[in-house]
C-alpha positions as a LaTeX table, in Angstrom:
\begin{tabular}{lrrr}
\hline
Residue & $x$ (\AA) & $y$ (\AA) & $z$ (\AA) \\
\hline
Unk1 & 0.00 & 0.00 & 0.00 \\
Unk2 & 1.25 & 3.54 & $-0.65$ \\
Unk3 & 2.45 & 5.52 & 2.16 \\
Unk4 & $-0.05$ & 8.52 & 3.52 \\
Unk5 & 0.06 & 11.94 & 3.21 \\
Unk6 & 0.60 & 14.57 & 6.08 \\
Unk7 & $-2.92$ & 15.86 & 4.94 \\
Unk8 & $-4.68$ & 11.94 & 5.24 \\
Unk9 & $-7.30$ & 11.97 & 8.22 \\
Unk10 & $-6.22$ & 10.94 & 11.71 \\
Unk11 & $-8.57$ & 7.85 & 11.74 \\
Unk12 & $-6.77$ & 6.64 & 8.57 \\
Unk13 & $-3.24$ & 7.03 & 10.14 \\
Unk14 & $-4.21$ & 4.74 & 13.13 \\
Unk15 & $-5.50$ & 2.07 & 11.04 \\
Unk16 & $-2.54$ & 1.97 & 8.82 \\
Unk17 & $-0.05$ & 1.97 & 11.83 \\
Unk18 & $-3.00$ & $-1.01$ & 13.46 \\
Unk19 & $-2.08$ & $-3.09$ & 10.26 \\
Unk20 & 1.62 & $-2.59$ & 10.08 \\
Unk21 & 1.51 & $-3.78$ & 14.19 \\
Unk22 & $-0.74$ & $-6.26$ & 13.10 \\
Unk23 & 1.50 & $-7.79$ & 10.56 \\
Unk24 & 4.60 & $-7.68$ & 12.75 \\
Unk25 & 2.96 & $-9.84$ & 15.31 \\
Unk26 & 1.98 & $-12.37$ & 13.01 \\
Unk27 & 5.59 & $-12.65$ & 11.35 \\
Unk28 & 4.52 & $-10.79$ & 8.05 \\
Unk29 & 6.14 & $-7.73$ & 8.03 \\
Unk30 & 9.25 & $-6.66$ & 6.48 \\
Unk31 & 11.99 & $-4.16$ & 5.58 \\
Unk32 & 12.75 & $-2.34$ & 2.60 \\
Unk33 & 15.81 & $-5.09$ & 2.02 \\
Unk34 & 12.79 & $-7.77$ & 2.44 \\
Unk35 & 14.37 & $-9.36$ & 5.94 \\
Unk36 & 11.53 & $-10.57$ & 8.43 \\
Unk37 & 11.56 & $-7.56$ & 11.23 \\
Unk38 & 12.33 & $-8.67$ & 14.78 \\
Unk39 & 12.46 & $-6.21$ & 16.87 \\
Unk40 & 9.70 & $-4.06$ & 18.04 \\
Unk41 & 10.85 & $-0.71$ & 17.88 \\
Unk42 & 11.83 & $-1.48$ & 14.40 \\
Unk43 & 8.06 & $-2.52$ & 13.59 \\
Unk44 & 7.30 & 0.92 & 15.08 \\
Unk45 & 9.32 & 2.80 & 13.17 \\
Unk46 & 8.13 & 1.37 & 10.12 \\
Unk47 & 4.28 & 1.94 & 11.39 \\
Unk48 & 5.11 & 5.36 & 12.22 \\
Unk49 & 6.49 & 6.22 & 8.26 \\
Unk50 & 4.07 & 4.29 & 6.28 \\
Unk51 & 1.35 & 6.05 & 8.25 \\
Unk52 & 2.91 & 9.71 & 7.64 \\
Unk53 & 3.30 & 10.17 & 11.50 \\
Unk54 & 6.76 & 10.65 & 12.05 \\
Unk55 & 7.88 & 13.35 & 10.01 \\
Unk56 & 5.73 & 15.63 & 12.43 \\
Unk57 & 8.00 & 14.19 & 15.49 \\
Unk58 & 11.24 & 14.35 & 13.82 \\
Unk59 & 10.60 & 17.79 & 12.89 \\
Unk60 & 9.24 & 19.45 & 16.64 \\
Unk61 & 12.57 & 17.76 & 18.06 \\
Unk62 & 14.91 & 19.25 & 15.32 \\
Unk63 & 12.97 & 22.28 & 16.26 \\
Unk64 & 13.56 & 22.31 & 20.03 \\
Unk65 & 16.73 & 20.62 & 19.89 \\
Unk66 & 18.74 & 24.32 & 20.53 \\
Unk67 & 16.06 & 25.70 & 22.47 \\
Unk68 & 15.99 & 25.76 & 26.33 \\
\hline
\end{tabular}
């Protein structure tokens, strides 16, 4: 499936990052060099990009990263 859009709907960003969870548990999911992921944070990480959600995060901490 293609990855979604900053502008995508909310609902539809937690159902895409439900799947990708979804198929990690059940052994199914895997990386862009087609390996099986393992690890958990891993899974997340790949939730998080097909689903459009972590370029917001990655950008508020470059953001704050200088501020105090």
């Amino acid at each position: 499936m293609p990855k979604l859009g900053p502008k995508a709907p909310k609902a539809a960003k937690n159902k895409r990052m439900h799947e990708e969870m979804h198929k990690f548990k059940h052994g199914l999911l895997k990386s862009s060099s087609g390996q099986k992921v393992t690890k958990r944070s891993q899974a997340i990480a790949i939730g998080l990009s097909e689903s459009g959600q972590s370029k917001k995060d990655s950008n508020r901490k470059k953001r704050n990263k200088g501020r105090h």
